[in-house]
C-alpha positions as CSV (number, residue, x, y, z in Angstrom):
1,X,16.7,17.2,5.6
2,X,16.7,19.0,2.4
3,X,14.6,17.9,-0.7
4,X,18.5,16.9,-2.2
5,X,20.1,15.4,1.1
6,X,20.1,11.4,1.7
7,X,22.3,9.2,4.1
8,X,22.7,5.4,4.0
9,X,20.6,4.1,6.9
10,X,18.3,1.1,7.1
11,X,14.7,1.3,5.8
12,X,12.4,-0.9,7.5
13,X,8.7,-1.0,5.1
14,X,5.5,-3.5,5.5
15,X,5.3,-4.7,1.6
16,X,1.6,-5.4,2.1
17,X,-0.8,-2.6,3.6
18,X,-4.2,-1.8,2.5
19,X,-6.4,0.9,4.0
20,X,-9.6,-0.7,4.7
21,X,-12.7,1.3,5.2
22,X,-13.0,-0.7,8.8
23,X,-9.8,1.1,10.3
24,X,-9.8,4.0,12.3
25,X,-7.8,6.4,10.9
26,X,-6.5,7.9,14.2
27,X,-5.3,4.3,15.5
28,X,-3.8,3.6,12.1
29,X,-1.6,7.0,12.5
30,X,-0.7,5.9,16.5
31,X,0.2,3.0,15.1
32,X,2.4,3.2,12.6
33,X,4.0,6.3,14.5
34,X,4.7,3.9,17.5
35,X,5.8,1.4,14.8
36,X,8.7,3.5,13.8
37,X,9.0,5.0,16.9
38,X,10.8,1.2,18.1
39,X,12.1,0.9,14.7
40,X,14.2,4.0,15.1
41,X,14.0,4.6,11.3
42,X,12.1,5.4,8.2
43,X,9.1,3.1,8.1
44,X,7.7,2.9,4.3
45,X,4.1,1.7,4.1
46,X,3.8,0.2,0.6
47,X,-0.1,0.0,0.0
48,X,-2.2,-2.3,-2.4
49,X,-4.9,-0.9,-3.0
50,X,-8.2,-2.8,-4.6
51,X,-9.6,-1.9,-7.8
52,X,-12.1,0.9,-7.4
53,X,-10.3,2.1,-4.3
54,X,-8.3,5.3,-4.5
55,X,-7.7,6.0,-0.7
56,X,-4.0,7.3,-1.4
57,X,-5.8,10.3,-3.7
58,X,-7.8,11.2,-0.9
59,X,-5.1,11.6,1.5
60,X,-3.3,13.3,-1.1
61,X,-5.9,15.6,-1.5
62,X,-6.2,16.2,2.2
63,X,-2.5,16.9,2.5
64,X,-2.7,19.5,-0.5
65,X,-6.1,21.2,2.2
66,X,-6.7,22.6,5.7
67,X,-7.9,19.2,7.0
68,X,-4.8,18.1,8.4
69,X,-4.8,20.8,11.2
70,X,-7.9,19.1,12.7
71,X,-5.9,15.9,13.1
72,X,-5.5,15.0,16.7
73,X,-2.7,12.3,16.4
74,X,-0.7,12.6,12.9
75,X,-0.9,14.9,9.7
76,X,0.0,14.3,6.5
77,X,1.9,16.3,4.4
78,X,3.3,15.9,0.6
79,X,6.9,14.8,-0.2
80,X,8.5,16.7,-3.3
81,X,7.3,13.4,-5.6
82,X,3.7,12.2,-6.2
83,X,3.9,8.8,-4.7
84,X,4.6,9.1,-1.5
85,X,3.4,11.1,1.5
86,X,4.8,11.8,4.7
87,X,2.8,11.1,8.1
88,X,4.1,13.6,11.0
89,X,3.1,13.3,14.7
90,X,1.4,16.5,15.8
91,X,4.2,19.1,16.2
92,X,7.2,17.0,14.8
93,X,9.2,18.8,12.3
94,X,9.6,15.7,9.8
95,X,8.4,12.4,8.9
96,X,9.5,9.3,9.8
97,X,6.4,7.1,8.7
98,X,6.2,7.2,4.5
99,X,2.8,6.2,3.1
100,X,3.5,5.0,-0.6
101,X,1.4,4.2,-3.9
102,X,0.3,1.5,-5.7
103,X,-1.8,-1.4,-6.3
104,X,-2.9,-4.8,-6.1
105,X,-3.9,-6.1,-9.4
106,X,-5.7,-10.0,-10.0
107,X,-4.6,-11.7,-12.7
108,X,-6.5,-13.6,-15.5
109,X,-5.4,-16.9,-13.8
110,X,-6.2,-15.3,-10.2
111,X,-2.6,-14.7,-9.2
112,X,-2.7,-11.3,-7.1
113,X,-0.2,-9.1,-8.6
114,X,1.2,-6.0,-7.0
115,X,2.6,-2.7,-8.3
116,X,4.6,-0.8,-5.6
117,X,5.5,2.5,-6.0
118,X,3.5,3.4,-9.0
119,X,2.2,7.3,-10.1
120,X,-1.1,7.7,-8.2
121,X,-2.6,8.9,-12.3
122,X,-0.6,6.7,-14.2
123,X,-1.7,3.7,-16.5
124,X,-0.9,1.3,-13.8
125,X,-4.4,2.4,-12.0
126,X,-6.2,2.1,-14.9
127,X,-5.6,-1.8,-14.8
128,X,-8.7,-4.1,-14.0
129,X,-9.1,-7.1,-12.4
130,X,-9.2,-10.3,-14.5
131,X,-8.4,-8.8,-17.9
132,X,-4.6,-9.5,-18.3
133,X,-2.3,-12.8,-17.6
134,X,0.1,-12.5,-14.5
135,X,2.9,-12.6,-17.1
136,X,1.4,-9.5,-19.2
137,X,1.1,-7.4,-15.6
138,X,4.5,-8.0,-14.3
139,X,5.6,-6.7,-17.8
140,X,3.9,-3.6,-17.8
141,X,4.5,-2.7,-13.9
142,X,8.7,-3.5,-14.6
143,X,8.0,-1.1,-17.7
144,X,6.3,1.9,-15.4
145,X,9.5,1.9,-13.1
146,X,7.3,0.0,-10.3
147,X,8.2,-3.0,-8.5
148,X,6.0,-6.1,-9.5
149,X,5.8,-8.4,-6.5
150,X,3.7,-11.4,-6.6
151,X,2.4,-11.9,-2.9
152,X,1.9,-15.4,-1.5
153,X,-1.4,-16.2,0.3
154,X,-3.2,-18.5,1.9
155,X,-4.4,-21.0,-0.7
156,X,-3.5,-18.6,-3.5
157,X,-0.4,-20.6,-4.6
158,X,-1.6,-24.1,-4.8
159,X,-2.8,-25.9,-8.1
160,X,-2.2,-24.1,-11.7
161,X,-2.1,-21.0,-9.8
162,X,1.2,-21.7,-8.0
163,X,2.5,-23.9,-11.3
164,X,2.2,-20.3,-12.8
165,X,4.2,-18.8,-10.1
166,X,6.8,-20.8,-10.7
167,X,7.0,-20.6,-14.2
168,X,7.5,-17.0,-13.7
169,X,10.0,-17.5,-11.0
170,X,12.0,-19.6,-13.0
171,X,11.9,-17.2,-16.2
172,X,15.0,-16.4,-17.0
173,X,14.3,-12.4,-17.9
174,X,12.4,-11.8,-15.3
175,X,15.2,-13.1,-12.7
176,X,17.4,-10.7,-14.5
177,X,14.5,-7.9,-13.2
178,X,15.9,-6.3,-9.8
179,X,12.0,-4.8,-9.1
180,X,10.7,-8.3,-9.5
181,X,10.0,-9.8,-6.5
182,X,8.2,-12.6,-4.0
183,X,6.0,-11.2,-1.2
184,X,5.2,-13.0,2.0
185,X,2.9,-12.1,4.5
186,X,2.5,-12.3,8.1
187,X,-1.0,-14.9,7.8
188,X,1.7,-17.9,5.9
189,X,2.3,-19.5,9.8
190,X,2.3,-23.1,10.4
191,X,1.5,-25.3,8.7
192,X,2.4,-23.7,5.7
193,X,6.2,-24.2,5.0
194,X,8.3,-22.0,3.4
195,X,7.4,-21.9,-0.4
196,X,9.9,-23.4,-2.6
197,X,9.4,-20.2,-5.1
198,X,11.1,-18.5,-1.7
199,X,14.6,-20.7,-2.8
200,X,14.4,-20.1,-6.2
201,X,16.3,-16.4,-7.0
202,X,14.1,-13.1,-6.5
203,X,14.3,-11.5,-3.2
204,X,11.3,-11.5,-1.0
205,X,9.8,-8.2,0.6
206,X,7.8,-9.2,3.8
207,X,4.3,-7.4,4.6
208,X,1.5,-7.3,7.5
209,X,-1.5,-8.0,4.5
210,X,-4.1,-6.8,7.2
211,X,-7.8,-7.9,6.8
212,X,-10.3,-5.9,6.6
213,X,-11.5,-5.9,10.9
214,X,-11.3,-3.7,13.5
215,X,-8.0,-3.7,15.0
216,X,-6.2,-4.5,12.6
217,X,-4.4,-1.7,12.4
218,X,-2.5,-3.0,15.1
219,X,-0.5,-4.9,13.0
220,X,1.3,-2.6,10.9
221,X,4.8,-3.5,9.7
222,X,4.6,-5.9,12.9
223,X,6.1,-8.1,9.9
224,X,8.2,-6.4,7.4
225,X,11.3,-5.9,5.7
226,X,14.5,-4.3,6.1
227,X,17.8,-2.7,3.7
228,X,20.2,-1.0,4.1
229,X,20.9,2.2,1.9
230,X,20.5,5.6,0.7
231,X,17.7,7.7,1.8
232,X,15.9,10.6,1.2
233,X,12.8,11.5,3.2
234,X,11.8,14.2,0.5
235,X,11.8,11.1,-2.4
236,X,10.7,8.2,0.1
237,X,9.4,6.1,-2.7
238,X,12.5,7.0,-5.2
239,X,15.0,5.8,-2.4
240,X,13.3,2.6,-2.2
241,X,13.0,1.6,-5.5
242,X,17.0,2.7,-6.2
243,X,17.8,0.6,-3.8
244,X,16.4,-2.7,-5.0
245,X,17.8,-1.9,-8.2
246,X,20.8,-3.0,-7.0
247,X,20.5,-7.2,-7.2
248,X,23.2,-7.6,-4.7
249,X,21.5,-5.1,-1.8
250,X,19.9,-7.9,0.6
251,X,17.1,-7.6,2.0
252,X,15.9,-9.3,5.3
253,X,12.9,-10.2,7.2
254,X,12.2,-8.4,10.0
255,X,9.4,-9.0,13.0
256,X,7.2,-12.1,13.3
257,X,4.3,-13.2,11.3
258,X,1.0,-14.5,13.4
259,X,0.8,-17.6,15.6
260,X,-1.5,-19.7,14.1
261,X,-4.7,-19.4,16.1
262,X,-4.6,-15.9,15.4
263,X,-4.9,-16.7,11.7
264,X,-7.3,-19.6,11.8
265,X,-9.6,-17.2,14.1
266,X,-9.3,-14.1,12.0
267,X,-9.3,-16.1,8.5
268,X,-12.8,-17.6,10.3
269,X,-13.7,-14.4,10.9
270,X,-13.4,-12.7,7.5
271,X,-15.0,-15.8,6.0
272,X,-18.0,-15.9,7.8
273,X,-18.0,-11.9,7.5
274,X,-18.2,-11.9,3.5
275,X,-20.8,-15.1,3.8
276,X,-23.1,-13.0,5.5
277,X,-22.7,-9.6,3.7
278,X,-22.8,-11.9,0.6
């Protein structure tokens, strides 16, 4: 498709992905290429990634070099706009699997903010953990032309933490924001109900929010999202974003998030993991 052409179809994208330095890069290319392989669509991967953590540059930079011909499963090649890159099976003529910028931002109340689709080098990176209310980093990701979605997770909403969730979700400019949005993850399983901030207005984007384990990679877009509109696989990122500027475009929830003994035995896990590093 040319760098101009789009069509409506639906774009299916995991809301939550990181790029932990436990994956293997290979079976997170199989992966997602088998992902939207049974999708038969673009799959966007919207990363969050950590402070100090710049793994989208480096693929970048390997997409701009000779390192992708070495790559036995996928390449990765540059889209004509610098947040987003395109990950190609070996031999394929065009993406179907969009890797996209931005990050995942804690809040002075430790509220996890993210910033989807944000310039890799813009201001938005330059943001630390800790230093600025939740209200303060929604503003300034809404004023970059990224979408500010504020991700549930496990324990994260409870006490003054979730009181200031849904103070923002009940503020009346920001439910006038199409790029502000709810996040849910595929770890919220029983017994966690549906969270009334859910009910209240913004649209939710669903995400796989993998942890930081072997395997893991598994789980891409396994739990996800889904719209339906314009696309253009030369502006992956750009097409996304115009499309939730329209309020009225729903969105819907795709996949299934993780039977609860999977989450009790991988939240275990990564507990006891950081305990013993720590």
């Amino acid at each position: 498709m040319s760098p101009d052409a789009s069509e409506m179809v639906t774009i299916h994208g995991d809301a939550h992905v990181h790029l932990h330095p436990e994956f293997d890069p290979e079976r997170f290319c199989a992966a997602a290429l088998a992902r939207a392989d049974r999708l038969d669509g673009p799959l966007l991967l919207l990363l969050a990634e950590c402070a100090g953590i710049d793994a989208f540059g480096a693929l970048r930079a390997r997409a701009a070099g000779s390192a992708t011909s070495g790559d036995p499963v996928g390449a990765v090649r540059a889209t004509a706009e610098t947040r987003s890159l395109g990950l190609l099976r070996r031999g394929a003529a065009a993406a179907r699997v969009f890797l996209v910028a931005g990050r995942q931002i804690v809040s002075r109340e430790g509220i996890e903010v993210l910033a989807l689709g944000t310039e890799p080098e813009g201001p938005l990176t330059r943001l630390g953990d800790r230093e600025h209310p939740a209200r303060e980093l929604v503003r300034r990701i809404l004023a970059e032309g990224a979408a500010a979605v504020l991700p549930w997770g496990v324990g994260k909403w409870l006490g003054s933490r979730g009181r200031e969730v849904a103070r923002l979700v009940a503020d009346p400019v920001l439910r006038c924001e199409p790029r502000f949005l709810l996040g849910d993850i595929a770890a919220r399983c029983w017994p966690w109900p549906q969270p009334a901030a859910f009910r209240a207005g913004p649209r939710v984007l669903a995400g796989s929010d993998p942890l930081p384990r072997a395997g893991a990679e598994d789980d891409l877009a396994r739990y996800r999202f889904a719209l339906r509109a314009c696309f253009d696989s030369a502006r992956p990122a750009a097409s996304l974003l115009a499309a939730l500027d329209d309020p009225r475009c729903p969105v819907a929830v795709e996949g299934r998030r993780e039977r609860p003994w999977q989450t009790l035995t991988r939240q275990l896990g990564y507990r006891l993991r950081r305990r013993g590093a720590a």
